[in-house]
LOTITI-697150 format. One record per residue (C-alpha): residue number from 1; residue in three letters; x, y, z. Coordinates in Angstrom, 1 decimal, padded with zeros to 4 digits. Layout:
// residues N
pos code east north up
NUM ALA X Y Z $
...
This chain:
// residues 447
pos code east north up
1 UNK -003.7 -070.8 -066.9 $
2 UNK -005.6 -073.4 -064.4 $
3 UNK -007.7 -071.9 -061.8 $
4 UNK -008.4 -075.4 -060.8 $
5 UNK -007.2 -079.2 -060.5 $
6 UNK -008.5 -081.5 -063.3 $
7 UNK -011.5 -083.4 -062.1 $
8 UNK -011.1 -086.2 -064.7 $
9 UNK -007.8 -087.2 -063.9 $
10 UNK -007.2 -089.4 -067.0 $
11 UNK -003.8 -087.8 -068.2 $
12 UNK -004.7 -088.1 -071.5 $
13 UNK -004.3 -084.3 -073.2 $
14 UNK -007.3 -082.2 -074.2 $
15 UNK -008.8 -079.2 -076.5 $
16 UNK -011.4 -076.2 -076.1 $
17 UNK -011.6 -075.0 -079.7 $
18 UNK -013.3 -071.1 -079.7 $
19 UNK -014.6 -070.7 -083.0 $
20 UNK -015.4 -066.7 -083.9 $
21 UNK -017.6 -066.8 -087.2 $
22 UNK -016.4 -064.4 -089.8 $
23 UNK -013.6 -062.8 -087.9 $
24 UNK -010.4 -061.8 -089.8 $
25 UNK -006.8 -062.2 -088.9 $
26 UNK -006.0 -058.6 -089.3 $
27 UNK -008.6 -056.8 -087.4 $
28 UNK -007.1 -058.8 -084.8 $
29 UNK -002.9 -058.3 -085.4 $
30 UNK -003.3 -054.6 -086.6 $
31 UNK -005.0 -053.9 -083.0 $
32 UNK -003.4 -055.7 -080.6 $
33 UNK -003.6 -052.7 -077.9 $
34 UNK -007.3 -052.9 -078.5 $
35 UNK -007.5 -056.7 -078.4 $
36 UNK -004.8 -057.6 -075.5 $
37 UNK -006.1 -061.2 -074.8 $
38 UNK -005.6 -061.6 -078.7 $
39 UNK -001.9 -060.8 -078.3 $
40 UNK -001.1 -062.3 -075.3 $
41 UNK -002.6 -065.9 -077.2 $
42 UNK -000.5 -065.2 -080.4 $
43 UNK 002.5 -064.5 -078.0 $
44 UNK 002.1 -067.9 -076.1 $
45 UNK 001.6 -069.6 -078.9 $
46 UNK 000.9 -069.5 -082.8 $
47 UNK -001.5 -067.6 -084.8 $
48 UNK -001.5 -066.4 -088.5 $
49 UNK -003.8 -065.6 -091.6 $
50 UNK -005.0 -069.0 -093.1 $
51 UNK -007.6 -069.7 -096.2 $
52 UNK -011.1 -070.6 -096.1 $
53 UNK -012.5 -073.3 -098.3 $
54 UNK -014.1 -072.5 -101.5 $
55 UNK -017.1 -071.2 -101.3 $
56 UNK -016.5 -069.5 -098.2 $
57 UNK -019.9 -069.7 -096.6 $
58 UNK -020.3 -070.5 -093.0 $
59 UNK -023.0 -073.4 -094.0 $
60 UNK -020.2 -075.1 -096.4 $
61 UNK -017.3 -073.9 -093.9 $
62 UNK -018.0 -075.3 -090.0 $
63 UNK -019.3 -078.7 -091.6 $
64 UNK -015.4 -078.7 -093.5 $
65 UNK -013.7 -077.1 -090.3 $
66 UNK -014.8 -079.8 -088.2 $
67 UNK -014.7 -082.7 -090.6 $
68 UNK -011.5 -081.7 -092.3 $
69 UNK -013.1 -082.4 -095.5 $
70 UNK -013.7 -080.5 -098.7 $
71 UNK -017.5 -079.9 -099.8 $
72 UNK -016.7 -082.9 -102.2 $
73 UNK -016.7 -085.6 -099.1 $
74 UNK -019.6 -083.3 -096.6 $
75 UNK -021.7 -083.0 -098.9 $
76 UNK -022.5 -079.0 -098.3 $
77 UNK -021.8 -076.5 -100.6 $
78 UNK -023.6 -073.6 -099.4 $
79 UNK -026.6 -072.3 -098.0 $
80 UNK -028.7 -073.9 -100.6 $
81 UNK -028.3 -077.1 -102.3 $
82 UNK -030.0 -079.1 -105.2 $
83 UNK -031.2 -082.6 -104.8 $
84 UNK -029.3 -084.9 -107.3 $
85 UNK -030.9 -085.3 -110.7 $
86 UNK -033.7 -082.6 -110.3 $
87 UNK -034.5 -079.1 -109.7 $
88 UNK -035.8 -079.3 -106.2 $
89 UNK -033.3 -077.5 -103.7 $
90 UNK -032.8 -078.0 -099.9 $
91 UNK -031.2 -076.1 -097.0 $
92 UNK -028.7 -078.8 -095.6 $
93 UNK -028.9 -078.9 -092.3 $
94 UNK -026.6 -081.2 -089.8 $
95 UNK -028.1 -084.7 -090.9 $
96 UNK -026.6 -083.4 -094.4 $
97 UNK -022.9 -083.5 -093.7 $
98 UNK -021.9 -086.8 -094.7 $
99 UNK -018.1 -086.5 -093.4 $
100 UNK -017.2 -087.5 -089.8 $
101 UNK -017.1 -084.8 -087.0 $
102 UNK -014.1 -084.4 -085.2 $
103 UNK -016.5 -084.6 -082.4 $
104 UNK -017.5 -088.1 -083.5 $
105 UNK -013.5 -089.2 -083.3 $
106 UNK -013.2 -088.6 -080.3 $
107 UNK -016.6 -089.9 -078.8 $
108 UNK -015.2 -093.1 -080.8 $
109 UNK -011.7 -093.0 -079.1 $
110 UNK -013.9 -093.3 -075.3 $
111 UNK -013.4 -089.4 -074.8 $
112 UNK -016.3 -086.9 -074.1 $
113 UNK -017.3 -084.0 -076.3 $
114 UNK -019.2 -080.9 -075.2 $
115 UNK -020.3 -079.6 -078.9 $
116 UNK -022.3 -075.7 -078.4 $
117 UNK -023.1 -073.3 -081.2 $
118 UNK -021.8 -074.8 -084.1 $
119 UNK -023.4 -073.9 -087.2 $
120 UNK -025.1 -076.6 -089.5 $
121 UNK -025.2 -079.1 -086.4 $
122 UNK -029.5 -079.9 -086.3 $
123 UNK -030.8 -081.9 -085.0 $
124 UNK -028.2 -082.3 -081.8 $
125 UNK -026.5 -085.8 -081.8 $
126 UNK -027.3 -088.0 -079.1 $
127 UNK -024.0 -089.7 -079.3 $
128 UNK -021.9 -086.8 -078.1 $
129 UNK -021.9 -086.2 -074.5 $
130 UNK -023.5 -082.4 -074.6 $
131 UNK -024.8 -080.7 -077.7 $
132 UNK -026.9 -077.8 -078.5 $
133 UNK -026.9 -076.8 -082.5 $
134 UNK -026.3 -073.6 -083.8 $
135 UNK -027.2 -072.0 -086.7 $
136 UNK -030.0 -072.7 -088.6 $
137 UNK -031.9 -074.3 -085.5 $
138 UNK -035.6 -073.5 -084.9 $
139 UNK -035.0 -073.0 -081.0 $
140 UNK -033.4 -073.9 -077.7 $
141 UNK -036.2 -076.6 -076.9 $
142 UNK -035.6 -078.8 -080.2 $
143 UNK -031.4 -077.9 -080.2 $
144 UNK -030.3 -078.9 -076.9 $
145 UNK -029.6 -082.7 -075.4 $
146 UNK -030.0 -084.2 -073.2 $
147 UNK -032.9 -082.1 -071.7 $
148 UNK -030.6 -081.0 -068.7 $
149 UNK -028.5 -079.0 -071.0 $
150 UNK -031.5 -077.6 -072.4 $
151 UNK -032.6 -076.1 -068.4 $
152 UNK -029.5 -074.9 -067.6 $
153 UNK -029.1 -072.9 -070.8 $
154 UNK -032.7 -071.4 -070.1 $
155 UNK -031.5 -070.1 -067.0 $
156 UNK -028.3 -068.1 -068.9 $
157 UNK -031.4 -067.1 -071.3 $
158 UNK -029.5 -068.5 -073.6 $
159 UNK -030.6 -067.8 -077.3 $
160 UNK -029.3 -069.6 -081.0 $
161 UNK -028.4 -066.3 -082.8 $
162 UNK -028.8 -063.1 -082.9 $
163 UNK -032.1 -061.4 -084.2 $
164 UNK -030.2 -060.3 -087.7 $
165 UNK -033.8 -058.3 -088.6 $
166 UNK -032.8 -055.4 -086.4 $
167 UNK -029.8 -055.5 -088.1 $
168 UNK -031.7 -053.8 -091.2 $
169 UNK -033.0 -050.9 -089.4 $
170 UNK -031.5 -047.9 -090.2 $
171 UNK -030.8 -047.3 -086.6 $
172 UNK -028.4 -050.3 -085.1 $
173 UNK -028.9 -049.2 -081.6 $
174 UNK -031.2 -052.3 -081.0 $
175 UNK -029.2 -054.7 -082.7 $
176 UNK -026.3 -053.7 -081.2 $
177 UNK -028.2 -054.2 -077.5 $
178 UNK -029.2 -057.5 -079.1 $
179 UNK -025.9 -059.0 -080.2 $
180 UNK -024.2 -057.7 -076.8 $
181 UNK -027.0 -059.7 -075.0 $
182 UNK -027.0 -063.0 -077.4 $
183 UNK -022.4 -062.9 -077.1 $
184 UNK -023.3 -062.6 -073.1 $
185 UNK -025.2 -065.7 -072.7 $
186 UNK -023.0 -067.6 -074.9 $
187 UNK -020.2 -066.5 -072.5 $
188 UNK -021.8 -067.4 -069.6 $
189 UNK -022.6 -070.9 -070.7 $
190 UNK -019.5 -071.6 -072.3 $
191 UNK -017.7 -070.6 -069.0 $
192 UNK -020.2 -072.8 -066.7 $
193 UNK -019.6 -076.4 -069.0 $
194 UNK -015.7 -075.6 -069.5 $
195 UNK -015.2 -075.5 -065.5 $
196 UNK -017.5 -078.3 -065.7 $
197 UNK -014.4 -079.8 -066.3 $
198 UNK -015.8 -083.2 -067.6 $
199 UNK -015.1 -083.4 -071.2 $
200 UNK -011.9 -083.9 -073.4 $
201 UNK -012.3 -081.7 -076.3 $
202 UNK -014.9 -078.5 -075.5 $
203 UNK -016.1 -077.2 -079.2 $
204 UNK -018.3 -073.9 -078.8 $
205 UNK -018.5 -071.0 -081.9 $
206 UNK -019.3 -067.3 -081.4 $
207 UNK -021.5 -067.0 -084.2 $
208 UNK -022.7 -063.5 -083.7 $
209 UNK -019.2 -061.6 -085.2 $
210 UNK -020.6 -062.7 -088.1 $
211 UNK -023.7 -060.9 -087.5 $
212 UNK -021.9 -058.0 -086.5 $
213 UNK -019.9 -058.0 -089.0 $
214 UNK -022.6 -058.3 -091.9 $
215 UNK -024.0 -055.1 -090.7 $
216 UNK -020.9 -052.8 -088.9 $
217 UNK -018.1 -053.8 -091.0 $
218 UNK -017.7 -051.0 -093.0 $
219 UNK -018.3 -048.3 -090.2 $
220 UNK -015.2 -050.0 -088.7 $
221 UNK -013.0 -050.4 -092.0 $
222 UNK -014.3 -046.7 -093.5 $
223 UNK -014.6 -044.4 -090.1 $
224 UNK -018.4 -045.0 -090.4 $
225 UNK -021.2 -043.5 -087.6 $
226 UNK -021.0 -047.4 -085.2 $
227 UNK -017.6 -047.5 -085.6 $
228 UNK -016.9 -047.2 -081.8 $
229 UNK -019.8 -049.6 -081.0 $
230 UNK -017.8 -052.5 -083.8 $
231 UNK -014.9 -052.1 -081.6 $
232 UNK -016.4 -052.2 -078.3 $
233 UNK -018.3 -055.3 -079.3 $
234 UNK -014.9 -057.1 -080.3 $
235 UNK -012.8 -055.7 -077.3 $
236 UNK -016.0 -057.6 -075.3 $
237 UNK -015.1 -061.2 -077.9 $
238 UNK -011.3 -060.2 -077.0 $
239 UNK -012.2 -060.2 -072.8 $
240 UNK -014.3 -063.4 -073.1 $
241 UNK -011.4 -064.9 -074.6 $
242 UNK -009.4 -064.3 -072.3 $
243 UNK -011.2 -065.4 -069.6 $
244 UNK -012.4 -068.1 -071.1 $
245 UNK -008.3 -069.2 -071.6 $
246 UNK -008.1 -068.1 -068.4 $
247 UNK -010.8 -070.6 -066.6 $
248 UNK -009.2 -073.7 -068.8 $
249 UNK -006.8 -077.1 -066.8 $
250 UNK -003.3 -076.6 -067.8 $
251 UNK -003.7 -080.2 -069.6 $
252 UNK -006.0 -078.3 -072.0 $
253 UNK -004.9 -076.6 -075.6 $
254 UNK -006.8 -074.0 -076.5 $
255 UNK -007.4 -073.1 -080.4 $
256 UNK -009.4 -070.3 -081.5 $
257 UNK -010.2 -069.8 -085.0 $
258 UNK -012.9 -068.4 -087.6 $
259 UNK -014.1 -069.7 -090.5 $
260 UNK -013.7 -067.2 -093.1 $
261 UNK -012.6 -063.5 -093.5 $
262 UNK -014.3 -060.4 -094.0 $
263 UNK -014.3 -057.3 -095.8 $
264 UNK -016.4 -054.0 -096.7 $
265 UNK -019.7 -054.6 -098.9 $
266 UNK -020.6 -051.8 -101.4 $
267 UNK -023.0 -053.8 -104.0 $
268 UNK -024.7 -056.8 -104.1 $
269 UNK -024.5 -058.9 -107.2 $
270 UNK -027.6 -060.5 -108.4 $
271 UNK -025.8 -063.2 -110.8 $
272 UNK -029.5 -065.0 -111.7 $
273 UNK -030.5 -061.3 -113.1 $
274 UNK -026.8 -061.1 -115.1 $
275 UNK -027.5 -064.4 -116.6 $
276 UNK -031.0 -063.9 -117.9 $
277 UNK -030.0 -060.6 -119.1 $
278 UNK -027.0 -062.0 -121.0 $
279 UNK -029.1 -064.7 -122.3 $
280 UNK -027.8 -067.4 -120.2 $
281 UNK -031.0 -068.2 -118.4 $
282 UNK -034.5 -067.6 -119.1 $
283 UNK -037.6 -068.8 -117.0 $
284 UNK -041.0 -070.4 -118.1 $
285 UNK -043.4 -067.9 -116.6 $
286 UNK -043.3 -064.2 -115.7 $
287 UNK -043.5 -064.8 -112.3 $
288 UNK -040.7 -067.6 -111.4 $
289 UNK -040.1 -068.0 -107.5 $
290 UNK -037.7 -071.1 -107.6 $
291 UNK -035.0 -073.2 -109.5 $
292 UNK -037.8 -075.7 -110.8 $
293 UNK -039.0 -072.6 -113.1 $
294 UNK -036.2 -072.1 -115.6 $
295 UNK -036.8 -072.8 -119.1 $
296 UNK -035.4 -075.4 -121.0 $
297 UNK -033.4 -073.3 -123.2 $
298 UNK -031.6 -072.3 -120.1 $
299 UNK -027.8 -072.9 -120.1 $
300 UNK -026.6 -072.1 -116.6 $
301 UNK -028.0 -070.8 -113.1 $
302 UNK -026.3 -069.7 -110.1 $
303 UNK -026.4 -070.2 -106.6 $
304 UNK -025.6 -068.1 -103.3 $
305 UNK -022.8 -067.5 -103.0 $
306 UNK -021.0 -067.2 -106.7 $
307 UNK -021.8 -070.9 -107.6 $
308 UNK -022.7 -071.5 -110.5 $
309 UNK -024.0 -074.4 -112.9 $
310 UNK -024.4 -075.7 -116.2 $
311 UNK -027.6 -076.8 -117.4 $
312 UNK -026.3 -080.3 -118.5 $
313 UNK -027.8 -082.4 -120.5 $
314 UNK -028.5 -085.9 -118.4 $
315 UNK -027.4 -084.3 -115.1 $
316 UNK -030.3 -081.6 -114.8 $
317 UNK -033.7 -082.8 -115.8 $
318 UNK -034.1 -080.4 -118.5 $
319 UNK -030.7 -079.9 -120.1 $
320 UNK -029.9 -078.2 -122.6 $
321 UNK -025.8 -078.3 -122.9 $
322 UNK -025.0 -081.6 -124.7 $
323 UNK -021.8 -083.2 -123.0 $
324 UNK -019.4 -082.6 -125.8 $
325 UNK -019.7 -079.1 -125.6 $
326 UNK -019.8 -078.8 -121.8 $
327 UNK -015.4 -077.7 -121.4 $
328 UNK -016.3 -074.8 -124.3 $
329 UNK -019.5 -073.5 -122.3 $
330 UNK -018.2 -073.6 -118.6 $
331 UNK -014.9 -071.9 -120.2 $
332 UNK -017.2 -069.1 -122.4 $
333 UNK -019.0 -068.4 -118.8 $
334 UNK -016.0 -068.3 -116.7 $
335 UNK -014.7 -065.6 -119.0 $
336 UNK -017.8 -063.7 -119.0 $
337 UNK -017.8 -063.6 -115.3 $
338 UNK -014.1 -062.5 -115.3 $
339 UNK -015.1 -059.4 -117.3 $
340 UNK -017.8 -058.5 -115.3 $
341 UNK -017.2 -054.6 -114.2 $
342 UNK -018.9 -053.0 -110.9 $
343 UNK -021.1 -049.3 -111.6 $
344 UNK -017.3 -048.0 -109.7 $
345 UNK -015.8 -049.6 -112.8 $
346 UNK -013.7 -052.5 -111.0 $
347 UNK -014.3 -055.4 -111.8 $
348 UNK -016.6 -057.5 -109.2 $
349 UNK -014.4 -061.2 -109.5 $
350 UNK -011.2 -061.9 -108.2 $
351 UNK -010.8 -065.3 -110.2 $
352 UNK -013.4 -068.2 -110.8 $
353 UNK -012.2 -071.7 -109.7 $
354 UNK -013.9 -074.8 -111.4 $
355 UNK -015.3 -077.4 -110.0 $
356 UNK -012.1 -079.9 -110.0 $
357 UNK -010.0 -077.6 -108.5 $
358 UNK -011.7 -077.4 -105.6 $
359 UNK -014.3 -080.4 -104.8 $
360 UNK -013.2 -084.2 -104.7 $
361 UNK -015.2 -086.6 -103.0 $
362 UNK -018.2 -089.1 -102.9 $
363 UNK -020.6 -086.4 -103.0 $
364 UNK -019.3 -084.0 -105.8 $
365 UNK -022.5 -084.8 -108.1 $
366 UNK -024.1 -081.7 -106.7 $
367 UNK -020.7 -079.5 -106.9 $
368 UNK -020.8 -076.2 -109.0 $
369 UNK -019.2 -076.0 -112.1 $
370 UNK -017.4 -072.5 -111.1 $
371 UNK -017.2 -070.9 -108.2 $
372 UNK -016.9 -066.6 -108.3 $
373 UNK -014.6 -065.2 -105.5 $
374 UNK -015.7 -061.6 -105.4 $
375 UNK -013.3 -058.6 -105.1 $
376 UNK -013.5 -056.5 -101.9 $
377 UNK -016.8 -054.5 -101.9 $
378 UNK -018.7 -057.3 -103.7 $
379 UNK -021.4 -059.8 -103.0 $
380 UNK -022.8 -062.4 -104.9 $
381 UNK -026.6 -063.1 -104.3 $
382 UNK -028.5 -065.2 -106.5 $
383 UNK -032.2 -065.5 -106.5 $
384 UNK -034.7 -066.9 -108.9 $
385 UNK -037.3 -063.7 -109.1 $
386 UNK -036.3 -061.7 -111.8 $
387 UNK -037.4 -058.9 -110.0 $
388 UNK -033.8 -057.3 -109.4 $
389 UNK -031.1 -055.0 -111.1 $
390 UNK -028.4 -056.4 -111.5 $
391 UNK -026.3 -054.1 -108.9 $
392 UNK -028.2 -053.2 -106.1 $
393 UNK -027.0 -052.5 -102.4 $
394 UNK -028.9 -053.3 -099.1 $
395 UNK -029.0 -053.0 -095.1 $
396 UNK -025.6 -055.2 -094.8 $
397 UNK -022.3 -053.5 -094.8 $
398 UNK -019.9 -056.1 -094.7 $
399 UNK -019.1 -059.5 -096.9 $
400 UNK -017.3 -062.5 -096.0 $
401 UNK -014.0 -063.0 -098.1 $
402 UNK -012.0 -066.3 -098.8 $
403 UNK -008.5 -065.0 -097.5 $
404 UNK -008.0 -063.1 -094.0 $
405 UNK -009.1 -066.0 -091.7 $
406 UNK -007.8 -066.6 -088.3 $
407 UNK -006.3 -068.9 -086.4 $
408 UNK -004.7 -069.3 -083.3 $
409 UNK -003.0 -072.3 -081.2 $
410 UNK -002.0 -071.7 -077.6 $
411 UNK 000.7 -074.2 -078.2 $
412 UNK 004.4 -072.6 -079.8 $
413 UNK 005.5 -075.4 -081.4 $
414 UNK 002.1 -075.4 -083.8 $
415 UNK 003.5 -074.4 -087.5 $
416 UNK 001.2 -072.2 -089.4 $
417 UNK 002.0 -071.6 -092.8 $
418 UNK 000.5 -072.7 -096.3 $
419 UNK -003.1 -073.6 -094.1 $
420 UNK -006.7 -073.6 -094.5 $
421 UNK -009.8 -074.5 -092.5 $
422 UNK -009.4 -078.7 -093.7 $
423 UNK -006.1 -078.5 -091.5 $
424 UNK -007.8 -077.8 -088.0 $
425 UNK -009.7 -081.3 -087.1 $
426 UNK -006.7 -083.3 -087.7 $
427 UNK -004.7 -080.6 -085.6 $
428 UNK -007.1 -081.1 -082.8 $
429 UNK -007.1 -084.9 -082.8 $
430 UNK -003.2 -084.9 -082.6 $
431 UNK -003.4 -082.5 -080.0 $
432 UNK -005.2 -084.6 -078.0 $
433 UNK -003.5 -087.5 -079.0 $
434 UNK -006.2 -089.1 -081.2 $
435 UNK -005.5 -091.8 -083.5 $
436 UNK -006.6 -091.3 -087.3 $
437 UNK -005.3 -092.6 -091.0 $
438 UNK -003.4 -089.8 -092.7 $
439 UNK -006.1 -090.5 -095.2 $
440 UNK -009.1 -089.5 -092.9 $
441 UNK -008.8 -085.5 -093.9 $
442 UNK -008.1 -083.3 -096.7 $
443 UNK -006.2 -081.6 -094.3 $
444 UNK -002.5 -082.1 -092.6 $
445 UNK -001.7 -081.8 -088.5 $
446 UNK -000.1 -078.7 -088.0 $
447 UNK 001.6 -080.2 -084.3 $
């Protein structure tokens, strides 16, 4: 690696971090003639299958990957979130993750961070020396700072995501065009600010795998009609790579890694519907549209994606599980859910994890009780229409999963073993030679 001199010429070690939403570890090691630059990465250095976080959605997971938090200390469980004490909800958005960045480390330590793409980053920080936000960002003219970013990215015709509405046409043919057009200008800017060669740690996410993923997955897994176009898209991820490795200092590590796995989707669980029809929850009109419009006689609700809650009395506004019997009602639920069977007969959860085993932190008053890991071929919606069938299936193919995530360190001497996503940040920060307390992160160096 090292087309080029450093420009810098600090000494000081560095990081480009790759992030590739939603890919899993064994697409990637059961095809390595397909995915060479892959291989050659895992060769050099270290790679292997590591956890995601529970719940494994990418707006809980990129604010835990790069804080090395739990949901406990950011603050972000999912997609949606309820305000403390009520029944109003909110979509957390960047402002929201109450953890430190790694980004924010190493701004703090005098180094420079170039921050592109990551999910649950809006509004861009102004204290980081380039940003533009991913995920969940209105557009390119309210993402991007300082305004020069925003011109050059213009000129790549750079664009947040991915349209994911062509994705639910029955033909993919335009959504296939449009994800190969969105991965191409994210190459082309990623390229231009890493042989910038200006910053110390470089921290950009593919986002769109994920989107691919959601809607090809199973013609890949199952031999399905866009099979060929699922690979062709990933052997273009696996090129960019490459080059990408390619173009970087020698005095630069590079990880690549994505935030959860991914499997085949056959149904759609619509856990609100199972609860009302097993008399869990019930809602005060015929025509409810949001969490505010359950009934008081309701005992638990769920969120997206298999979180759920206990309507508890003096925690929700209108509870209606005293305290005292709160252990007995979570652990009457938690069995329910476990018994739960799929129209193919198998049953839809893998186990159910409560809310102590996996969230500890300053902002756990908004955790779920439970949290539902599906089996393989199940997804867990929520929704507060009861307007749904319990099963139902839709234009996505493909679901993300809490095991089969990937990681990879260009750096043999990284150990990767008992790991999960809390284990990156501090990983990066020793890489670069960083200082941090041992008690910063959930998470443990793996250098």
């Amino acid at each position: 690696m090292g087309l080029f001199d450093r420009l810098r010429g600090d000494g000081a070690p560095r990081v480009a971090f790759i992030g590739v939403d939603g890919v899993p570890y064994s697409l990637l090691v059961e095809n390595e003639e397909l995915f060479p630059n892959f291989a050659a990465l895992a060769d050099d250095g270290t790679a292997g299958e590591i956890s995601s976080i529970v719940p494994p959605e990418s707006s809980a997971c990129w604010p835990s990957l790069t804080t090395g938090m739990n949901p406990g200390e950011t603050g972000v469980y999912g997609f949606q979130d309820r305000e403390v004490g009520t029944y109003d909800t909110y979509v957390p958005m960047g402002r929201e993750v109450q953890a430190t960045r790694v980004w924010d480390r190493v701004q703090e330590a005098g180094r420079q961070a170039t921050v592109m793409n990551v999910p649950v980053t809006f509004p861009p920080q102004r204290n980081v020396q380039r940003m533009v936000s991913g995920f969940l960002s209105p557009d390119l003219e309210k993402a991007a700072h300082p305004e020069e970013l925003r011109e050059h990215l213009e000129d790549f015709d750079y664009r947040i995501d991915v349209d994911p509405k062509l994705g639910h046409e029955e033909d993919k043919a335009d959504f296939i065009e449009d994800a190969h057009a969105t991965v191409d200008a994210r190459f082309e800017a990623f390229e231009h600010y890493i042989e910038q060669d200006d910053w110390d740690l470089f921290f950009g996410v593919f986002m769109t795998t994920d989107r691919v993923n959601h809607f090809l997955f199973k013609d890949y897994e199952r031999d399905g009609e866009y099979k060929d176009e699922f690979i062709e898209f990933y052997q273009k991820i696996d090129d960019y790579v490459g080059r990408l490795r390619e173009a970087l200092p020698d005095d630069v590590t590079m990880i690549v890694a994505s935030d959860h796995g991914f499997t085949s989707l056959d149904y759609e669980v619509h856990f609100n519907e199972w609860l009302r029809e097993e008399g869990w929850l019930s809602f005060q009109s015929d025509d409810p549209e949001e969490l505010g419009d359950i009934a008081d006689d309701t005992k638990a609700y769920s969120f997206i994606p298999g979180r759920f809650y206990i309507n508890l009395e003096g925690r929700e506004p209108r509870g209606s599980v005293p305290e005292e019997e709160y252990d007995d009602v979570r652990d009457e639920l938690k069995e329910a859910i476990l018994e739960l069977e799929g129209p193919d007969g198998n049953q839809v959860v893998e186990r159910v994890v409560e809310k102590e085993a996996a969230f500890r932190g300053d902002h756990d008053d908004i955790a779920p009780d439970l949290v539902a890991i599906p089996n393989p071929g199940f997804d867990l919606k929520s929704g507060f229409k009861a307007d749904s069938e319990v099963f139902t299936d839709g234009p996505r193919n493909g679901m993300h999963s809490f095991d089969d995530t990937a990681l990879f360190i260009d750096d043999p001497d990284a150990t990767i073993g008992d790991v999960d996503l809390l284990d990156i940040a501090p990983t990066i920060l020793d890489l670069m030679d960083v200082e941090y307390s041992r008690g910063d992160f959930d998470g443990a160096s793996l250098v």
